[in-house]
C-alpha positions as CSV (number, residue, x, y, z in Angstrom):
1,X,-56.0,-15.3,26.4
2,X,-57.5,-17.3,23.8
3,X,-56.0,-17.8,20.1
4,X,-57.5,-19.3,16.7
5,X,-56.3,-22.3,15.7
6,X,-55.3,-21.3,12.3
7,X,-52.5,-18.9,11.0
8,X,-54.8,-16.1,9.8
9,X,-55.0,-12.9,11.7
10,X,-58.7,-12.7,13.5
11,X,-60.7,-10.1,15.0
12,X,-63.1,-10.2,18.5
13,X,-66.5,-8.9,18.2
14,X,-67.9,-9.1,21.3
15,X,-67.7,-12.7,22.0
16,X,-66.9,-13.8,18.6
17,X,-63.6,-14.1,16.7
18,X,-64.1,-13.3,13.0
19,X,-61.0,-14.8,11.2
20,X,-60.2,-12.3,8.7
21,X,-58.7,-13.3,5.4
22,X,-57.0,-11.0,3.1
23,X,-59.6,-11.4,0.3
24,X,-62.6,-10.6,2.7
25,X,-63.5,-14.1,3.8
26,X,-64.4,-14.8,7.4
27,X,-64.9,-17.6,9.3
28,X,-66.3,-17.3,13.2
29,X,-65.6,-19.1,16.2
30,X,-67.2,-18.5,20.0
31,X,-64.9,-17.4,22.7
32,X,-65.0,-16.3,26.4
33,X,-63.4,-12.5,26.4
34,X,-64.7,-12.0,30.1
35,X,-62.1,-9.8,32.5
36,X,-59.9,-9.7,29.2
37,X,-59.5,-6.0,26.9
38,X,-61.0,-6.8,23.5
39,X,-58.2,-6.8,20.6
40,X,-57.1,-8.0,17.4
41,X,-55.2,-11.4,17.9
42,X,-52.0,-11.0,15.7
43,X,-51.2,-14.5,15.0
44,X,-49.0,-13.8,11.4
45,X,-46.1,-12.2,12.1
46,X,-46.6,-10.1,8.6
47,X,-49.3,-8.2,10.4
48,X,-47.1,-7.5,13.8
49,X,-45.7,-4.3,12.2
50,X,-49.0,-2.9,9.6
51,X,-49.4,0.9,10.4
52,X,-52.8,1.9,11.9
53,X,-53.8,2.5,8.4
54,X,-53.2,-0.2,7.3
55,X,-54.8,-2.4,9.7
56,X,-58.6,0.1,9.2
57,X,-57.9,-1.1,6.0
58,X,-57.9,-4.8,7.1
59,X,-60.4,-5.1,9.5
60,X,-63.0,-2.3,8.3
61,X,-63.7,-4.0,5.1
62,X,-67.3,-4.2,4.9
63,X,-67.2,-8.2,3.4
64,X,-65.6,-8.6,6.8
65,X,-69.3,-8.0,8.2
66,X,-71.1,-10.4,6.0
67,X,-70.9,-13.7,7.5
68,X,-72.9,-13.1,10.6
69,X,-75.1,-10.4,8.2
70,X,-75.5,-7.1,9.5
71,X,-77.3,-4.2,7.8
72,X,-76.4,-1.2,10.2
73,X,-72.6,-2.9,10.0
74,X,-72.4,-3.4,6.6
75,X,-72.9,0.6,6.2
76,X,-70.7,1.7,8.7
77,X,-67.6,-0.1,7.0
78,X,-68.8,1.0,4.0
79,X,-68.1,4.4,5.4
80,X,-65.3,4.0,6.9
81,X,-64.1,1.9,4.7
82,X,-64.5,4.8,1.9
83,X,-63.7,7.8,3.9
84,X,-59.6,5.5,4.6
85,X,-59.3,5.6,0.8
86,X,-59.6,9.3,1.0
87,X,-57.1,10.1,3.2
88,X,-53.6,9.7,3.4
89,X,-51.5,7.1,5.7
90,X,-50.0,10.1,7.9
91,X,-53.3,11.9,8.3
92,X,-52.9,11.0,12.1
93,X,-56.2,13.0,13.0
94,X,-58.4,11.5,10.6
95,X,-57.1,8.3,11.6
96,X,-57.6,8.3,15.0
97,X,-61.6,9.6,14.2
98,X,-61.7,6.7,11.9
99,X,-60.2,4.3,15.2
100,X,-63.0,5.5,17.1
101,X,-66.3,5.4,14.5
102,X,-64.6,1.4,13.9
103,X,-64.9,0.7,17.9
104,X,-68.4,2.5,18.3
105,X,-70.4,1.4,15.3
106,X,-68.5,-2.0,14.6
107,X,-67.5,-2.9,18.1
108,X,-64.1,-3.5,17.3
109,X,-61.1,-2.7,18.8
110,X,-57.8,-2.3,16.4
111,X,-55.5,-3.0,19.7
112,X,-53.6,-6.3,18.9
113,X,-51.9,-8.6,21.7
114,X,-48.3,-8.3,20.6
115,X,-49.0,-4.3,21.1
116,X,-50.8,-4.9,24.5
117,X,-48.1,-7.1,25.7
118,X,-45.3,-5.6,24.7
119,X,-46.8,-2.1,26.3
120,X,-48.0,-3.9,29.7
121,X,-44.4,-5.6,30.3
122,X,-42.8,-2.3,29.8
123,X,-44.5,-0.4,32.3
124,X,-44.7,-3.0,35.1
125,X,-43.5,-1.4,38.4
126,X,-40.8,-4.1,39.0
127,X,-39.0,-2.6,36.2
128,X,-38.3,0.4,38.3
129,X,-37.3,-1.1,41.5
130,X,-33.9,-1.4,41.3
131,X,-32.2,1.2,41.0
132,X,-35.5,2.6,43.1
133,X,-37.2,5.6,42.2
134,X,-40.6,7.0,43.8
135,X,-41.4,8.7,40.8
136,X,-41.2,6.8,37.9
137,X,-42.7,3.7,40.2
138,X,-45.8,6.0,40.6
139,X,-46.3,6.1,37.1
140,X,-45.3,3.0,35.9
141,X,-48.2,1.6,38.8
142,X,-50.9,4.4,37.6
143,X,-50.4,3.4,33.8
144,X,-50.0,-0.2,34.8
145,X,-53.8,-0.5,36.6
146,X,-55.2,1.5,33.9
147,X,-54.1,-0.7,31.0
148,X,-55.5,-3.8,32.7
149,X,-58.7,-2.4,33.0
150,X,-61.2,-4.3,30.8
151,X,-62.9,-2.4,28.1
152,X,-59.5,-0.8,27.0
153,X,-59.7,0.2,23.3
154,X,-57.2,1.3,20.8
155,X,-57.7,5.4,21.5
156,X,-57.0,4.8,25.4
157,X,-54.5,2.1,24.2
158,X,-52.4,5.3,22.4
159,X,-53.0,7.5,25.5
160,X,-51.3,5.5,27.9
161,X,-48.1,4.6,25.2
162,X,-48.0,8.5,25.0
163,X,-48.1,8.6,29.0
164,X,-45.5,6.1,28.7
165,X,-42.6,7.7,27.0
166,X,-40.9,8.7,29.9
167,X,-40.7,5.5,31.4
168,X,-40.3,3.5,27.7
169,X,-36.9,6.2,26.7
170,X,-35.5,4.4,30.3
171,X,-36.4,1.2,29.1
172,X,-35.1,1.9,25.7
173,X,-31.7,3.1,27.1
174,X,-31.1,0.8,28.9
175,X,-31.9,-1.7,26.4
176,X,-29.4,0.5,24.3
177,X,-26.7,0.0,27.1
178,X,-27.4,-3.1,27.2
179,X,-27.3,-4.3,23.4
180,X,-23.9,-1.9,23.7
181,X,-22.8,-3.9,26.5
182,X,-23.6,-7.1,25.0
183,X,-21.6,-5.8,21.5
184,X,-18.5,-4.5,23.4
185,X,-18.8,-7.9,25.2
186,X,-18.8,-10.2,21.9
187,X,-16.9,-7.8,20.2
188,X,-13.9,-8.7,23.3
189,X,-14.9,-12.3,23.1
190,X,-14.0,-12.3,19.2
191,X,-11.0,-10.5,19.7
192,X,-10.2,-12.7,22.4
193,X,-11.0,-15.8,20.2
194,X,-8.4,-13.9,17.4
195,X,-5.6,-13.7,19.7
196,X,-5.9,-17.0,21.1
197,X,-6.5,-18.2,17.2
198,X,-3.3,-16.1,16.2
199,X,-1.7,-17.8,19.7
200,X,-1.9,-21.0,18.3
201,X,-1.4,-20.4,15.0
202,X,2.1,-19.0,16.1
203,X,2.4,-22.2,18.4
204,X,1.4,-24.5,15.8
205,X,4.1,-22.6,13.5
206,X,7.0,-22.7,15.6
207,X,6.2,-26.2,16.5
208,X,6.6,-26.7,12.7
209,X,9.6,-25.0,12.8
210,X,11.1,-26.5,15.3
211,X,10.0,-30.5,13.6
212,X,11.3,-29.1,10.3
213,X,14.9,-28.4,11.9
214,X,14.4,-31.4,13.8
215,X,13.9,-33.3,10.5
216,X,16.3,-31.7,8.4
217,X,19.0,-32.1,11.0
218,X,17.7,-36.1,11.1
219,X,18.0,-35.6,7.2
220,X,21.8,-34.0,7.5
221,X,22.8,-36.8,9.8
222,X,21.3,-39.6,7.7
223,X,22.7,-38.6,4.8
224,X,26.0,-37.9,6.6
225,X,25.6,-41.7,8.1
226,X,24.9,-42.7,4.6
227,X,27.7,-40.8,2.7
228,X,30.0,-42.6,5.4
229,X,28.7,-46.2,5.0
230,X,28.6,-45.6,1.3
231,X,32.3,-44.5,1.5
232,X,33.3,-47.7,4.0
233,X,31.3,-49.8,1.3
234,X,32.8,-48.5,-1.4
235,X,36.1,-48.7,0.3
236,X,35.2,-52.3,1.5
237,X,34.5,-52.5,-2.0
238,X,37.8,-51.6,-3.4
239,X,39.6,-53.6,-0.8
240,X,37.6,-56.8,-1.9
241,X,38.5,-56.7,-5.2
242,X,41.9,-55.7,-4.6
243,X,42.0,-58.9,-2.3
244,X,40.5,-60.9,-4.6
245,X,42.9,-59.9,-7.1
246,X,45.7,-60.1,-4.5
247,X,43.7,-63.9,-4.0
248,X,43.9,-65.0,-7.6
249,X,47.7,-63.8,-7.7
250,X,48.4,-65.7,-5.0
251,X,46.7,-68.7,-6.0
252,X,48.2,-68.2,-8.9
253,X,51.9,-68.3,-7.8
254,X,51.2,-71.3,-5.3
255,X,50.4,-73.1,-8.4
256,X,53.2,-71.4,-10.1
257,X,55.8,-73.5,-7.7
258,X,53.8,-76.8,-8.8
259,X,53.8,-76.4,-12.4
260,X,57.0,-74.6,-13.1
261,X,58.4,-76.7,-16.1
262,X,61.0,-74.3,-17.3
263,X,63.7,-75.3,-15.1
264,X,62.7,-79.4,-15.9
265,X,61.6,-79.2,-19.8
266,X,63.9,-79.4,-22.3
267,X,64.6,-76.8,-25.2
268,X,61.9,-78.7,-27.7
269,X,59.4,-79.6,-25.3
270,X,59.0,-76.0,-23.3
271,X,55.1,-75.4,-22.2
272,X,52.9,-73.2,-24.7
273,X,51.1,-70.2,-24.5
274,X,47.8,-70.5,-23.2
275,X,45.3,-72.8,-25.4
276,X,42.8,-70.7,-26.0
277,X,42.9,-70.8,-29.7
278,X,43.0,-74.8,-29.4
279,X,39.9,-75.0,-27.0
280,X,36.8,-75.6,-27.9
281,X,33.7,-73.9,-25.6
282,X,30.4,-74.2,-25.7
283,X,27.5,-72.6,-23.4
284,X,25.0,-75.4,-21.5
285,X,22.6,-73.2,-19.6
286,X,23.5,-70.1,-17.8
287,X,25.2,-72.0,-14.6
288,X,27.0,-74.7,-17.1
289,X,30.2,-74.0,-19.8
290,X,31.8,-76.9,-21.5
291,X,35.4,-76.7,-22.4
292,X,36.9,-79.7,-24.3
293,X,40.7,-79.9,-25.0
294,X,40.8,-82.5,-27.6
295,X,45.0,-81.7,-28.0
296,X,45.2,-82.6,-24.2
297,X,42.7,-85.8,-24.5
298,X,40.0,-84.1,-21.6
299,X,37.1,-81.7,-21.6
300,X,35.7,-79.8,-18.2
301,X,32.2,-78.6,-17.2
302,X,32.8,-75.8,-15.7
303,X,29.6,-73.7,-13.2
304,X,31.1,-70.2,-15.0
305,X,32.6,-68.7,-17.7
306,X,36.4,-69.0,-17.3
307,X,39.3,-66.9,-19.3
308,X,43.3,-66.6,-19.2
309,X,44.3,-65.2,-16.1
310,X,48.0,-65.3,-16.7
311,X,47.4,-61.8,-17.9
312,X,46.6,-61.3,-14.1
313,X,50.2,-62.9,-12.7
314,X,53.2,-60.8,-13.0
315,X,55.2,-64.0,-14.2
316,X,57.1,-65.3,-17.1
317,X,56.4,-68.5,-16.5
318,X,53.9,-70.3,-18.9
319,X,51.2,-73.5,-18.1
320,X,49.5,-74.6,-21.0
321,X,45.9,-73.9,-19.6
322,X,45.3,-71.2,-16.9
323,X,42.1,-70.5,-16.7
324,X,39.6,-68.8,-14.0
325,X,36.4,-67.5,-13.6
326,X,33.4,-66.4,-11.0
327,X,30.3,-66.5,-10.4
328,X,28.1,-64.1,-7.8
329,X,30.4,-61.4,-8.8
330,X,28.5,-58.9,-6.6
331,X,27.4,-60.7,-3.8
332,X,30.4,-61.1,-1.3
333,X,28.7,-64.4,0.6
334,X,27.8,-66.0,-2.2
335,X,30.5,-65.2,-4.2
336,X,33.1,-68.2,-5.9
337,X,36.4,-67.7,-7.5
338,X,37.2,-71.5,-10.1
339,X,40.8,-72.2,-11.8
340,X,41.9,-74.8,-13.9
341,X,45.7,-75.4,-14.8
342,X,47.3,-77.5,-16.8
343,X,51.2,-78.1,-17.3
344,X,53.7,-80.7,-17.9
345,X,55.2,-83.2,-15.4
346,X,58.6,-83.0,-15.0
347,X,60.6,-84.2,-18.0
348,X,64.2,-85.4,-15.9
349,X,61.8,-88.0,-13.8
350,X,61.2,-90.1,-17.3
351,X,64.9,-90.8,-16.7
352,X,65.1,-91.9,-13.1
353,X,64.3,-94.7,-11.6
354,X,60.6,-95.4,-9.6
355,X,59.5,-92.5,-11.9
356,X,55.7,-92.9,-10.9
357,X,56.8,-92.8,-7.0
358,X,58.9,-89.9,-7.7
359,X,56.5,-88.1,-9.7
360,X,53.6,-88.8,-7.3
361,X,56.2,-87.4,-4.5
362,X,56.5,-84.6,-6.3
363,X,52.6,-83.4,-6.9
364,X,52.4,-84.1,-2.7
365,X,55.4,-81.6,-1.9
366,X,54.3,-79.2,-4.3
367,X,50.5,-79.1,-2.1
368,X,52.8,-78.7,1.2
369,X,54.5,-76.1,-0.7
370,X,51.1,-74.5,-1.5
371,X,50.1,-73.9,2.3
372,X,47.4,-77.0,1.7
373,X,46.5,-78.8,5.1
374,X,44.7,-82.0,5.0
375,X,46.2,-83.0,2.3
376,X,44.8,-86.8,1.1
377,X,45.4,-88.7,-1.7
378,X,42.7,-89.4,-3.9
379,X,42.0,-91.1,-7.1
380,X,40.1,-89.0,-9.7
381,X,37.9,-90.3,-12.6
382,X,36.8,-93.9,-13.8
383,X,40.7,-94.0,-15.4
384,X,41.9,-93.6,-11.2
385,X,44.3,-91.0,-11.9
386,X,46.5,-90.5,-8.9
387,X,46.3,-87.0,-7.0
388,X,45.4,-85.4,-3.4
389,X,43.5,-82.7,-2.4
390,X,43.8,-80.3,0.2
391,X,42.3,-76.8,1.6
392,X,43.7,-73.8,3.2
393,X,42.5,-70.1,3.7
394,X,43.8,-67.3,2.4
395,X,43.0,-63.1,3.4
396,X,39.5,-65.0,4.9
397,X,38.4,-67.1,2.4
398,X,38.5,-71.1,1.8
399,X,40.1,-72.4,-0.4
400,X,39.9,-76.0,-1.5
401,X,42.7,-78.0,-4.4
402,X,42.9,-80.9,-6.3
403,X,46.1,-81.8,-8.2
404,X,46.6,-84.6,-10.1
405,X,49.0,-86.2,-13.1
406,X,47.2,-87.9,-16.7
407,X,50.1,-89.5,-18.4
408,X,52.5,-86.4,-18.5
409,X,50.5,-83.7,-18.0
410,X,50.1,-82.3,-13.7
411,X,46.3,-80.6,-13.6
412,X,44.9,-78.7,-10.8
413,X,41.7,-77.6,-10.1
414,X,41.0,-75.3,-7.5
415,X,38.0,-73.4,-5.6
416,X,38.2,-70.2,-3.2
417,X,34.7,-69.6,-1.7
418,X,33.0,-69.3,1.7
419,X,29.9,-70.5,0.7
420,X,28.9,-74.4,0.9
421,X,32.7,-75.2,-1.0
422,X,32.6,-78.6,-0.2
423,X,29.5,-79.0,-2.9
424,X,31.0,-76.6,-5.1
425,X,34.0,-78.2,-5.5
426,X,32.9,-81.5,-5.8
427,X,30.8,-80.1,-9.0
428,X,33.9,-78.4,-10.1
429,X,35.9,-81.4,-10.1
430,X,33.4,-83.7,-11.1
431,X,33.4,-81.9,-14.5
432,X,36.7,-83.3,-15.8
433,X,36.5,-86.0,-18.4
434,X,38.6,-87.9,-20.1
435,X,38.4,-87.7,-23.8
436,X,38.4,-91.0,-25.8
């Protein structure tokens, strides 16, 4: 079947297809309608569903007739065209005499293709097979041959369709049953998809659930773990400082033994308090403190802040200096405890013989005394002041001495550290000067 190669909507007359625009314009085009029924070819889908009267209306306006002139034509659409104005759209009667005065004295035939095809497929035999039945297969095959005959116009177009009913309310049912079918069948499928969607939405939830009790019993034990190590640290803590303190006591009283002048010095010459008054400090840099003791001839440079830590000994006994200090307070590896002491030698060795071997006898006992292992004698400063130094441990940590005598006064500088000591205390030491 043969189709225009436009959009618009086009009628056959006889062997010609008149392309019928809505304002009345036509345009023609030669094509072979042998063995074929004449009929309107429908090819916008606006005109698929016009009523009957509304497609006269279409195709029987006379302008329709003017391109290929035609007096007799011109007057019969005229007519017919004048006589559809006068009746109304449900005037089935008049429009079926209107369908037939349109196919005799214009030769055209109001049947379109999408009506003709849709009517042929519906009756075809085969559609009766199964389940079989004689009777409608008879008169799906009678109605089938007659609406391939050629020549088959609108009016015998209607006839058959009304022939038809019987076999099209089958169709339609089960068409019906099948659209139900095809509804109860998606209708399953969605509520099949919404349990299976609720499924794993439950899924998906528990699996939360269970992660989130997962977690928070991850989070209980971490922050049990935590609370734990913070209370070991804090106890670790607590037990540093208290050996530290335990540390500077006990460094304290070792050099307590050495310096003890109260059972040697005589009424008028007993030690001082501590010189802190007499002192004189100043601030370098932030790793350097310069302490000068111009009563006592000698100054030190010392890496921290030092202060009286007599207050810290649960003695009586005096020194005249007895200072200490540290730096990396809060950093257990890195961290350095200095002290300086100074006191007087023995008085009663002025007044014995050898006095410089007896006194220098004395400083060495009083590092044996101390715990000191190593213990070599050294000579300290440009001025060669006599002295040893030793090292020991104590509750873990180094500890490295230096004790020496300047005229009448024993000094001792000492280091307790586990971190590079040996440099540390050969800064510390290094820091004494003599005053001229």
């Amino acid at each position: 079947m043969n189709t225009s190669q436009n959009d618009t909507p086009v009628v056959i007359v006889q062997n010609t297809i008149v392309l019928s625009e809505t304002d009345g314009k036509d345009q023609e085009k030669k094509v072979d309608s042998v063995n074929q029924p004449k009929m309107t070819l429908i090819e916008d889908e606006k005109f698929l569903k016009e009523s009957l009267y509304e497609r006269l209306k279409r195709l029987c306006f006379p302008s329709n007739f003017m391109i290929d002139y035609n007096k007799e034509k011109v007057d019969a659409a005229n007519n017919i065209y004048s006589k559809l104005l006068n009746i109304s759209p449900d005037n089935i009667a008049a429009l079926d005499e209107l369908c037939k005065l349109a196919e005799e004295e214009l030769d055209l035939n109001l049947l379109d293709e999408y009506q003709f095809n849709d009517l042929k497929n519906k009756i075809n035999p085969q559609n009766f097979m199964n389940p079989y039945d004689s009777t409608k297969i008879t008169l799906a095959n009678d109605l089938y041959s007659k609406i391939l005959q050629p020549g088959l116009n609108y009016s015998n177009f209607i006839i058959i369709k009304e022939a038809a009913k019987p076999l099209l309310d089958i169709l339609q049912k089960k068409e019906d049953a099948k659209r139900e079918q095809e509804r109860i069948a998606e209708q399953k499928r969605i509520e099949q998809e919404k349990i299976a969607e609720q499924k794993r939405i439950e899924q998906e939830e528990k699996a939360a659930k269970i992660e989130q009790e997962k977690r928070n019993r991850e989070w209980k034990r971490r922050c049990a773990v935590e609370l734990a190590q913070r209370k070991r640290e804090e106890q670790a803590e607590k037990d540093y400082k208290d050996g530290i303190r335990n540390t500077i006591i006990i460094v304290g009283i070792l050099f307590i033994g050495i310096y003890l002048l109260c059972h040697y010095a005589s009424p008028s010459e007993k030690p001082k308090e501590t010189i802190q008054e007499e002192s004189t400090i100043s601030k370098q840099d932030n790793n350097s403190f310069y302490y000068e003791f111009p009563e006592y001839g000698f100054a030190l440079n010392s890496p921290c802040e030092m202060e009286n830590v007599s207050k810290y000994l649960n003695t009586k006994d005096n020194f005249f200096i007895n200072y200490g200090g540290f730096t990396d307070k809060n950093d257990k590896q890195m961290l350095t405890f200095y002290q300086f002491i100074v006191s007087r030698c023995p008085i009663g060795y002025k007044d014995v013989p050898d006095f410089e071997q007896k006194a220098d006898e004395y400083i060495k006992s009083r590092m044996y005394d101390g715990s000191f292992v190593n213990v070599k004698p050294v000579s300290v400063g440009y001025e060669g002041y006599s002295g040893y130094v030793g090292e020991t441990t104590h509750q873990g940590y180094k500890q490295k001495g230096l004790i020496f005598r300047k005229e009448n006064y024993v000094i001792s500088l000492t280091i307790i550290t586990n971190n590079n000591i040996d440099t540390k205390f050969n800064k510390f030491t290094n820091g004494f000067k003599t005053l001229k």
